[in-house]
N, C-alpha and C positions, 0 to 999 in steps of 0.2 A: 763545860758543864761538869761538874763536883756530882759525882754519883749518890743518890742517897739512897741509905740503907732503908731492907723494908718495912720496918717497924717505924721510922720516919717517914717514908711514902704514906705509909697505910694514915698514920696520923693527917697526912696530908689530905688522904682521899676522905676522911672523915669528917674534916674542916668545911669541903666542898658538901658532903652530903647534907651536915648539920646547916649551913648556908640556906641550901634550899635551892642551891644554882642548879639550875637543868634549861633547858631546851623550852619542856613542856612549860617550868615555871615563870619564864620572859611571856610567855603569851599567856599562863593562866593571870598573871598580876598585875602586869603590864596592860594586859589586851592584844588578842589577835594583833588591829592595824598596827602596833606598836611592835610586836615581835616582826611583822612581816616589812614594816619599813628597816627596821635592824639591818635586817636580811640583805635589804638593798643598799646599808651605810647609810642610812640617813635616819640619825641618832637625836634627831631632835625632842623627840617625844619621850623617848625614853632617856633622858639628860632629866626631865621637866618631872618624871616621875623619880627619879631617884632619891634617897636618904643619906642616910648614914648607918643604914643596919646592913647586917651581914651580905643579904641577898642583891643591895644596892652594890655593895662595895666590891662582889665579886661581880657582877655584871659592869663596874664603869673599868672594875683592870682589865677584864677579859673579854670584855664583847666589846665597848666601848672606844676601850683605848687611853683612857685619860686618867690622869694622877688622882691619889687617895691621899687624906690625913693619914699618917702614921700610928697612930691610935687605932683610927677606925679600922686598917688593913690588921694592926695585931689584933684586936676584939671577931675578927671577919675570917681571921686565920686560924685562930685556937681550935685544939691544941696542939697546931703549929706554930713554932713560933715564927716572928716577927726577922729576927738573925738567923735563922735556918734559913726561911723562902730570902734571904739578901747573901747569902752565903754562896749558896747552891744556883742562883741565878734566876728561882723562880720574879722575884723582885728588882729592883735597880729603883735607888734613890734618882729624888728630880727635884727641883726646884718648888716644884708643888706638893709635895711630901714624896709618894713610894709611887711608883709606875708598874705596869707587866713586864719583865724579862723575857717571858716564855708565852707562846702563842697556847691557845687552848679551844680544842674542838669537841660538838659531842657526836659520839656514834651510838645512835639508840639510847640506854640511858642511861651509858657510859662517859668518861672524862676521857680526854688526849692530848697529854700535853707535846709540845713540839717545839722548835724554833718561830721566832716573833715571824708572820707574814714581813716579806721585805718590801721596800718599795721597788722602783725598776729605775734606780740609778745607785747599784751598786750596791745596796744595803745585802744582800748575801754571803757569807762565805762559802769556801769550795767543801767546807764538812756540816755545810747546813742540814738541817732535818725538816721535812717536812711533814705539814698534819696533814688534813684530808683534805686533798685537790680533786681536780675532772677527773683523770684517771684515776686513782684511787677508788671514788665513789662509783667507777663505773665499773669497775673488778670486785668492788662489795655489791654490787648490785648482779652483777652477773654468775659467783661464784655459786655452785650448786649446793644448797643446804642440808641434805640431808643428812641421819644419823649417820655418823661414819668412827672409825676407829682414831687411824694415827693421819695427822696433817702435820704439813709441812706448808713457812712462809718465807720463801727465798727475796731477801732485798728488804725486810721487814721494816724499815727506816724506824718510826716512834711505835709502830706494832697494832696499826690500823686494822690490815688483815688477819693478825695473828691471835688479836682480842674478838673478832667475832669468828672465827673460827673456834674457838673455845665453848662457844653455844652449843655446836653439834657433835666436835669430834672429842673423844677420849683423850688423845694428849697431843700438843701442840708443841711441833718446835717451829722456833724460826729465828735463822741468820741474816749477819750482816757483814759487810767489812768494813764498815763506819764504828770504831765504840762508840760514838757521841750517841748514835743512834739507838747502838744497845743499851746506853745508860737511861734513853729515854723512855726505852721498848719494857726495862724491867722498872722504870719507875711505873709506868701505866697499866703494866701489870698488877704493882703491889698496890696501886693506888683506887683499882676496881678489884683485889680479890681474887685475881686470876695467875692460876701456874702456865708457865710456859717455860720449855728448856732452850733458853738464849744462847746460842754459837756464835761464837766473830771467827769471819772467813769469808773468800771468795763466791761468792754463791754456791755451789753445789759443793766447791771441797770440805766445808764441814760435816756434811751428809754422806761424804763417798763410802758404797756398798751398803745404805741403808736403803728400803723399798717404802712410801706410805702410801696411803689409801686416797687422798686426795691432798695434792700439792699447788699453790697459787704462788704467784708473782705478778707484783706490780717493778719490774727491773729496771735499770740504771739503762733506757731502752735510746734514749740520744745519739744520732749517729753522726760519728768521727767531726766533731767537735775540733778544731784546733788548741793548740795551748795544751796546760796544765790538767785543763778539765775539770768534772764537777761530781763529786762523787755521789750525790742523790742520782745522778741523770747520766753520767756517763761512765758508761762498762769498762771501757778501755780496753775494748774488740776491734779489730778493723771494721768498719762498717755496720752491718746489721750483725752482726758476729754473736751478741749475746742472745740474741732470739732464737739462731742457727744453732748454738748450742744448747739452749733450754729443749728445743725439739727434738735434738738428736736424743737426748739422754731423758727421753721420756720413757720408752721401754724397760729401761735399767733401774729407775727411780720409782717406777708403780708396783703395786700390790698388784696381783690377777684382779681385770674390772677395776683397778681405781683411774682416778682422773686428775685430769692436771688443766688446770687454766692460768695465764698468763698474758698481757698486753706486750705490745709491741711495734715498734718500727720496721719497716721493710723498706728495701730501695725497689724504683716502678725504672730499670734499665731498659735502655734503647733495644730494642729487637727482640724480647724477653719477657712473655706474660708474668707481669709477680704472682700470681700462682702456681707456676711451674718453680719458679724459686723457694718460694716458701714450702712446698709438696718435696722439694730435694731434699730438702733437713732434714724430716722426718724419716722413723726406720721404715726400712719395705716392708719390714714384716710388724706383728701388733699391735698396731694402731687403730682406731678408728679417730679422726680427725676432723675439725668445724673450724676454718679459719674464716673469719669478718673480718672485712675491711671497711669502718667505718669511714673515714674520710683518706682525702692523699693532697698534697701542699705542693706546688711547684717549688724547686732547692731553692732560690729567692725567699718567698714567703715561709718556707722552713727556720732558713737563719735567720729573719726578721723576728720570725715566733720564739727562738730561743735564748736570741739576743735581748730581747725582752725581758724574759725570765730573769736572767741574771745579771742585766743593769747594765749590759754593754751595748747597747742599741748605737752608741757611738764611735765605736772602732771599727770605723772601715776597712781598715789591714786584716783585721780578722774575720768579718765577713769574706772580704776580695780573696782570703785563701781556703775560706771553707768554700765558698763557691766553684772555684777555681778544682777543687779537688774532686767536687760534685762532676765540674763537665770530663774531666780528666777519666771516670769512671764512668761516663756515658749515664747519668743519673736524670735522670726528665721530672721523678717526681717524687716522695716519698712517703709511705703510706704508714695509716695507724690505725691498730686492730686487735681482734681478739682470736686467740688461740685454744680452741680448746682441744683436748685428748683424753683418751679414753684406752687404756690397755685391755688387747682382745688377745685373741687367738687364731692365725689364718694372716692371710697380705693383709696387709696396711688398705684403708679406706680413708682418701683423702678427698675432700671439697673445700674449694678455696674459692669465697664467693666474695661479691659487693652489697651492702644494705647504708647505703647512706642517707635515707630514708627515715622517719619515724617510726618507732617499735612499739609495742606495746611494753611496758616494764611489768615487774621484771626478770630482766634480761636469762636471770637463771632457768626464768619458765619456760625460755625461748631454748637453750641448751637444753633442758630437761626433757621436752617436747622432740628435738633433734636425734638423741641419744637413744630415745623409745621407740624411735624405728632402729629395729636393725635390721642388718646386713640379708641374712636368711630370710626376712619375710620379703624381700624384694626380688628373691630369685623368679626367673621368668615361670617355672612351673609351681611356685605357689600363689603366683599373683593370678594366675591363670583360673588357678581352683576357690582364687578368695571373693568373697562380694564385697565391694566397696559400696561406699555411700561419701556423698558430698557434704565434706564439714561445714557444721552451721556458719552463715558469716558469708558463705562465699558466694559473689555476685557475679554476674556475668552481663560484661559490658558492651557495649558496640558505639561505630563512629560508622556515621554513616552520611551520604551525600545525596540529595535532591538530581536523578537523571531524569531519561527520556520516557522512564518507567517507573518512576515512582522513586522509592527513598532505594538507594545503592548502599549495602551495609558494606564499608572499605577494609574493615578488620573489627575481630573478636577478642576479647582477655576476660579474663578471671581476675576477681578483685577481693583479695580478701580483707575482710572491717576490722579483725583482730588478730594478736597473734603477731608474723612479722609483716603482715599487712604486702605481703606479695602480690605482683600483678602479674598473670600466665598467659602468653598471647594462644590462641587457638583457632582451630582451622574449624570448616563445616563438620568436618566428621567428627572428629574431636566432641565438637559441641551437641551433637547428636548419640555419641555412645555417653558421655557427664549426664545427659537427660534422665538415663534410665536408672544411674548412678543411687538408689535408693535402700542399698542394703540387701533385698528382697531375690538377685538373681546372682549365679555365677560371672566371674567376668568373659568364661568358656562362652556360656549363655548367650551373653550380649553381644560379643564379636560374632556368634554364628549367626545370628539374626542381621546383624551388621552386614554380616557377607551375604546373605539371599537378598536384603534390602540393592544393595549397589551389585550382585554381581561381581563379587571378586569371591578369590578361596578365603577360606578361613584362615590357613596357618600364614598368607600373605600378610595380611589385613593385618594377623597379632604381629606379625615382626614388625610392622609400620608401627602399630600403636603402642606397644609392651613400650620403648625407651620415654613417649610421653607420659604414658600412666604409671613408671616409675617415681618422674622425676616429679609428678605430682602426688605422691604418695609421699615421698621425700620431703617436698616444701609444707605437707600440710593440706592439700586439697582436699586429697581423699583418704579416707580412713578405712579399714576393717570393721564390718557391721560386725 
């Protein structure tokens, strides 16, 4: 890719706006079914509606996929021209006049250009760029938006995270050690209007001894890959290595109170909860920490998944030695997830949980929601003096079996309808002190009534209950009336 300068971007981004090409405009012109079969590739409706005017012509290069008269793409392009977009690679001649060179996504009502989607027999190369994939979309969906000062977007490939980061915070840098990537990162900058200070480098070394207020990464998170390797996807760490060091040098990297989020792979090793792994990375000291682990793959289905990606689903030798390297490391399974951190003051606070489950989106509300408990309201003697009350939403469920006396309830949980939709199992008592859970009394209150009710002491009863009405205070159960 032939870098263009940004008064050439900008003309370019101009050509798209003057088009009319958006997101919203496939479905205002087209019609919903017609945008939403798009969606699914199946382009028949929208072939049938197409012309030859500008907003045809960029939807059959870019959404499409299918060649343009020559005419029509320079009329579609001005005032870009026609030998720029064939120059710089946005275009490629075809038999049927001019084709896409370059893939194109929207984020919001933004453009992103990127490398063409490949097929999955080899159409990639190892300095491909990618637009917006699963992950990607699930790091912008998670990333926490509010007004912030200085970000930072480590691994920024065509500058997905680093253009909407640009909505909230004051000034945006973000590196890569791909150029191809940074020439795509600063064309989609100039091409929406947007400053960003673009670094090539190793992930964090173009940063070294800077601190910012909120830092993301979607990273090169693939683990130990054989071969040559793939620089979207692999770090070139031994193992989970780059995730292990995104988390170390979290302390070093944040502003007092900033935050860091990041996706990642972890290995699930023989005799070794991965949460005690992941909790290693991190400093002991200021952190507050939210690691999710959305799914985990057996090393089989891992290589199959990534073999896939990159169109070698048929080389068995390099399967049989990533495998092979997998058992060799005692690797059972490998997981993928999200990280987030929060720079405090005090020991590190780590939770490294599973939600493979349906969430409510999004996911930022889920972190922001996390983050808004802290640490001090959980101490045993403020929970002690607080009133809680039971967040809307939350149900309370039983399974229960037909005896010799009627219906036998076999166990109790908590269900919550929104939010991250957690299920809390609970005991009799449990469900009789949640009863009174209505804002209205101390939780002092309610344990002392608790202890006349059953006959036990009071300070017994709180040390039994205090680590449960922690951790439901934590997931969301209960709140501060």
């Amino acid at each position: 890719m032939r870098l263009l300068q940004t008064e050439a971007a900008a003309r370019l981004g101009e050509a798209r706006r003057e088009s009319g090409f958006s997101r919203a405009a496939l479905s205002a012109v087209y019609g919903p079914e017609t945008a939403e079969a798009a969606d699914r590739g199946d382009y028949r409706a929208l072939l049938k509606a197409c012309g030859d005017d500008p907003l045809s012509v960029w939807t059959r290069l870019f959404t499409v996929g299918t060649a343009v008269d020559e005419r029509a793409a320079a009329s579609a392009l001005d005032p870009f021209g026609l030998d720029e977009a064939l120059d710089c690679g946005l275009l490629i001649r075809d038999a049927d006049g001019v084709a896409a060179g370059w893939g194109l996504d929207f984020s919001g009502e933004r453009t992103l250009f990127s490398d063409q989607r490949p097929n999955t027999t080899g159409g990639r190369s190892a300095e491909h760029v990618l637009g917006i994939g699963g992950a990607s979309g699930l790091l912008l969906d998670a990333t926490v938006r509010s007004e912030t000062g200085t970000a930072l977007d480590l691994g920024t490939g065509c500058g997905v995270q680093a253009l909407a980061l640009a909505d909230h915070a004051r000034t945006v840098t973000a590196t890569d050690l791909s150029d191809r990537a940074l020439a795509f990162a600063h064309l989609n900058a100039a091409v929406n209007g947007v400053d960003l200070e673009l670094l090539q480098g190793d992930l964090l070394e173009p940063v070294a001894g800077r601190r910012f207020d909120l830092v993301v990464a979607n990273p090169p998170f693939v683990i130990a890959t054989p071969g040559g390797g793939w620089t979207y996807r692999d770090g070139g760490r031994e193992a989970d290595g780059v995730a292990a060091e995104l988390a170390a040098a979290s302390a070093g990297l944040l502003e007092d109170g900033g935050t860091m989020q990041f996706l990642a792979n972890w290995l699930h090793l023989r005799g070794t909860p991965w949460g005690e792994r992941v909790a290693s990375w991190l400093p002991e000291d200021g952190a507050r920490a939210w690691v999710v682990e959305r799914e985990v793959l057996d090393p089989l289905d891992y290589v199959r998944t990534w073999q896939r990606d990159s169109g070698e689903s048929g080389d068995a030798e390099q399967a049989a030695a990533w495998l092979d390297w997998f058992d060799a490391a005692g690797v059972e399974g490998v997981g993928f997830g999200m990280v987030n951190i929060r720079r405090t003051d005090g020991p590190s606070e780590i939770v490294c949980e599973e939600a493979r489950h349906a969430v409510d989106t999004p996911w930022s509300d889920r972190v922001a929601d996390w983050f808004a408990v802290r640490g001090d309201d959980l101490e045993p003697g403020t929970v002690w003096e607080s009133r809680l009350r039971l967040v809307d939403g939350v149900a309370l469920q039983q399974a229960a079996e037909l005896g010799g006396d009627g219906w036998e309830v076999d166990r109790q949980w908590l269900q919550q309808r929104h939010g991250m939709r957690y299920a809390e199992e609970v005991d009799p008592l449990l469900v009789a002190f949640l009863g009174a859970c209505d804002g209205s009394a101390t939780v002092r209150l309610q344990v002392q009534l608790l202890a006349e009710t059953y006959g036990g002491e009071t300070a017994m009863l709180y040390a039994q209950l205090y680590p449960v009405i922690r951790r439901l205070i934590e997931r969301g159960f209960l709140a501060s009336s």
